[in-house]
C-alpha positions in Angstrom: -4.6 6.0 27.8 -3.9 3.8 31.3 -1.5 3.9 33.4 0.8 1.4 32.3 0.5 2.6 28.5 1.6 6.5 30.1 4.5 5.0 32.0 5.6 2.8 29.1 5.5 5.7 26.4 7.4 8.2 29.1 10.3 4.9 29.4 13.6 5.8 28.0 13.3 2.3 26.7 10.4 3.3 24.4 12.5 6.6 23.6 14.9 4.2 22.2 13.1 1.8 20.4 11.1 4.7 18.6 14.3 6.2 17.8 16.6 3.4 16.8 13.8 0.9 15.2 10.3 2.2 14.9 11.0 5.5 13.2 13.6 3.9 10.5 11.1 1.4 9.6 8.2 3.5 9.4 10.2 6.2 7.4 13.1 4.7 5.9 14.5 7.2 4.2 11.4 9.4 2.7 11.8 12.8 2.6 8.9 14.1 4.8 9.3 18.0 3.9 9.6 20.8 5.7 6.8 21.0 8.1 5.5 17.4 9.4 2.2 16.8 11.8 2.8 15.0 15.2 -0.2 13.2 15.6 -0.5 11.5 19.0 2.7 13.0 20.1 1.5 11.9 23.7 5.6 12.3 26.2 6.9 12.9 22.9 9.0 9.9 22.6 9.1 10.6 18.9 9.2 14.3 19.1 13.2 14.6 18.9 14.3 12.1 16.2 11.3 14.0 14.2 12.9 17.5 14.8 16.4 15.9 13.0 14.6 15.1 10.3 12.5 18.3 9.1 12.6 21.3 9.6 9.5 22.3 11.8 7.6 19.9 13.4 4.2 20.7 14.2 2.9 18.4 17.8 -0.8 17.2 17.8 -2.1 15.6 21.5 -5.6 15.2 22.2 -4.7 15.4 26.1 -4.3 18.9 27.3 -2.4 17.9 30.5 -0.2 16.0 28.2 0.2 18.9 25.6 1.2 21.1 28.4 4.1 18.5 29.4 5.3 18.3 26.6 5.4 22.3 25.5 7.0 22.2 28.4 9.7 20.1 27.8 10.6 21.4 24.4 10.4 24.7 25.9 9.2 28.2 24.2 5.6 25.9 23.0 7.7 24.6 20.5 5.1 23.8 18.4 2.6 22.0 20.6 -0.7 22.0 20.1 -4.3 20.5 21.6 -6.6 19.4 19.3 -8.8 16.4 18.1 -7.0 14.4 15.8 -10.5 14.1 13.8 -10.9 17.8 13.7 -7.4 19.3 13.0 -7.3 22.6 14.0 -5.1 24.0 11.0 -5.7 25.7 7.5 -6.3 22.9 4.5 -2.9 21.8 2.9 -0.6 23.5 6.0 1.8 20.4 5.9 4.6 18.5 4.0 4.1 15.2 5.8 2.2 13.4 8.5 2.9 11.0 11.1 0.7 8.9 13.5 2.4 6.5 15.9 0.3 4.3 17.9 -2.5 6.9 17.8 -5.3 5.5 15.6 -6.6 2.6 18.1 -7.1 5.2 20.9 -9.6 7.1 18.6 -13.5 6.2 19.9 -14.6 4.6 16.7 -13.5 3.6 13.3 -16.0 6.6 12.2 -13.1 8.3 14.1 -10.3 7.2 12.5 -12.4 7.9 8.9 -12.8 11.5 9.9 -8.8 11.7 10.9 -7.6 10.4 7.6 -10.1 12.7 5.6 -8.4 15.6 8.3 -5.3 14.4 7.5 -5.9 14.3 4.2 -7.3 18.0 4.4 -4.4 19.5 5.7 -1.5 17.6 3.3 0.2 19.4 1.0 -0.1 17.9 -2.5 2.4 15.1 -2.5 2.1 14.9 1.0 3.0 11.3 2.6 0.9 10.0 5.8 2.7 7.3 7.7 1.2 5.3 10.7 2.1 2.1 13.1 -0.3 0.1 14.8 -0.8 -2.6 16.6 -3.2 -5.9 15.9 -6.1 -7.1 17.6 -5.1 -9.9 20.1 -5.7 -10.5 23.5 -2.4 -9.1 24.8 -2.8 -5.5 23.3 -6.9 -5.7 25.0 -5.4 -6.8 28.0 -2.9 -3.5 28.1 -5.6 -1.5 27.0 -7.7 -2.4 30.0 -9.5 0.9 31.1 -8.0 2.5 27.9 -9.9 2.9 24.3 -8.3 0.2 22.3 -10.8 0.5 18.6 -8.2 -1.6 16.8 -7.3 -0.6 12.9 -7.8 -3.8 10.4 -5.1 -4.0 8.3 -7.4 -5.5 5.3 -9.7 -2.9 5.1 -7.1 0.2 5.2 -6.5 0.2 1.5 -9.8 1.1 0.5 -10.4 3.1 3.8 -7.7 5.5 3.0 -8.4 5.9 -0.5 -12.3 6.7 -0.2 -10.4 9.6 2.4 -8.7 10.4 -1.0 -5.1 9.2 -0.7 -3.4 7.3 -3.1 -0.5 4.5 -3.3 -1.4 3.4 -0.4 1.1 0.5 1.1 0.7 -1.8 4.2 3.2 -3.8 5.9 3.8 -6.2 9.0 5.9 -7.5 11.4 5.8 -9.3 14.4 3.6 -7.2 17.3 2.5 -4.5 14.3 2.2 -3.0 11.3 3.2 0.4 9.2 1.2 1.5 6.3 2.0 4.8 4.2 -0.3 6.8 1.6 0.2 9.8 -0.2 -1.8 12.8 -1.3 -1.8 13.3 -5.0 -3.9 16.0 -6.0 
């Protein structure tokens, strides 16, 4: 990430709006378990409406200076972890639910984000419910991402991405500036 995107996602503003209109949308009311997988948890602007909502949360960032803040923060590790998003680094079927929030477009490649949902995938529970927000291609969200990996995720071809990575009801919608989708593990 740049410098603008690690000053916007430490805001209290982006806090907010994770908290009070991201989250609900992506979520709604789903019942995510008891042990969900942070992926991207990045300040952790998530991290503490998450921890309301299930019982353990388990805190995936790729940056280890990031992962450090943000142990640091929760305090006693709380569950923080560095790791590669396309190579989780825990045991097949360890969680209830996962969660990605503007994490898949930083990923090097689309071959990337193929081997994250087959991880993801991997370490569901069965039953296990995968949400994600991203943003569209455009040339305001290339511009932001100047000096940043921006691989952006096309909505049309998730369907069928996510379900050769094995998932199953796979749904997809957008709004203005970005767009949720949800799949589930089934066997």
């Amino acid at each position: 990430m740049n410098a603008l995107e690690n000053w916007y996602c430490s805001t209290s503003f982006w806090r907010w709006l994770t908290r009070k209109r991201l989250l609900p949308w992506l979520l709604g009311r789903s019942d995510l378990g008891n042990h969900l997988l942070e992926i991207g948890a990045g300040p952790g602007a998530a991290t503490a409406e998450l921890r309301k909502r299930v019982l353990r949360v388990t805190s995936l960032e790729y940056d280890y200076a990031s992962a450090a803040r943000l142990a640091q923060k929760l305090g006693n590790g709380a569950g923080v972890v560095q790791g590669d998003a396309a190579a989780l680094p825990f045991a097949d079927r360890t969680f209830s639910s996962a969660i990605a929030v503007l994490v898949l477009h930083h990923l090097r490649s689309s071959e990337q984000q193929d081997r994250t949902f087959a991880e993801v995938h991997r370490v569901l529970q069965r039953g296990g419910r995968f949400f994600a927000f991203e943003i569209p291609d455009g040339w305001f969200n290339r511009v932001i991402h100047t000096n940043s990996t921006f691989i952006p995720v096309q909505p049309a071809a998730l369907a069928l991405r996510l379900t050769t990575a094995g998932f199953a009801g796979v749904t997809l919608d957008q709004r203005a500036g970005g767009f949720r989708f949800r799949a589930s593990r089934k066997n």
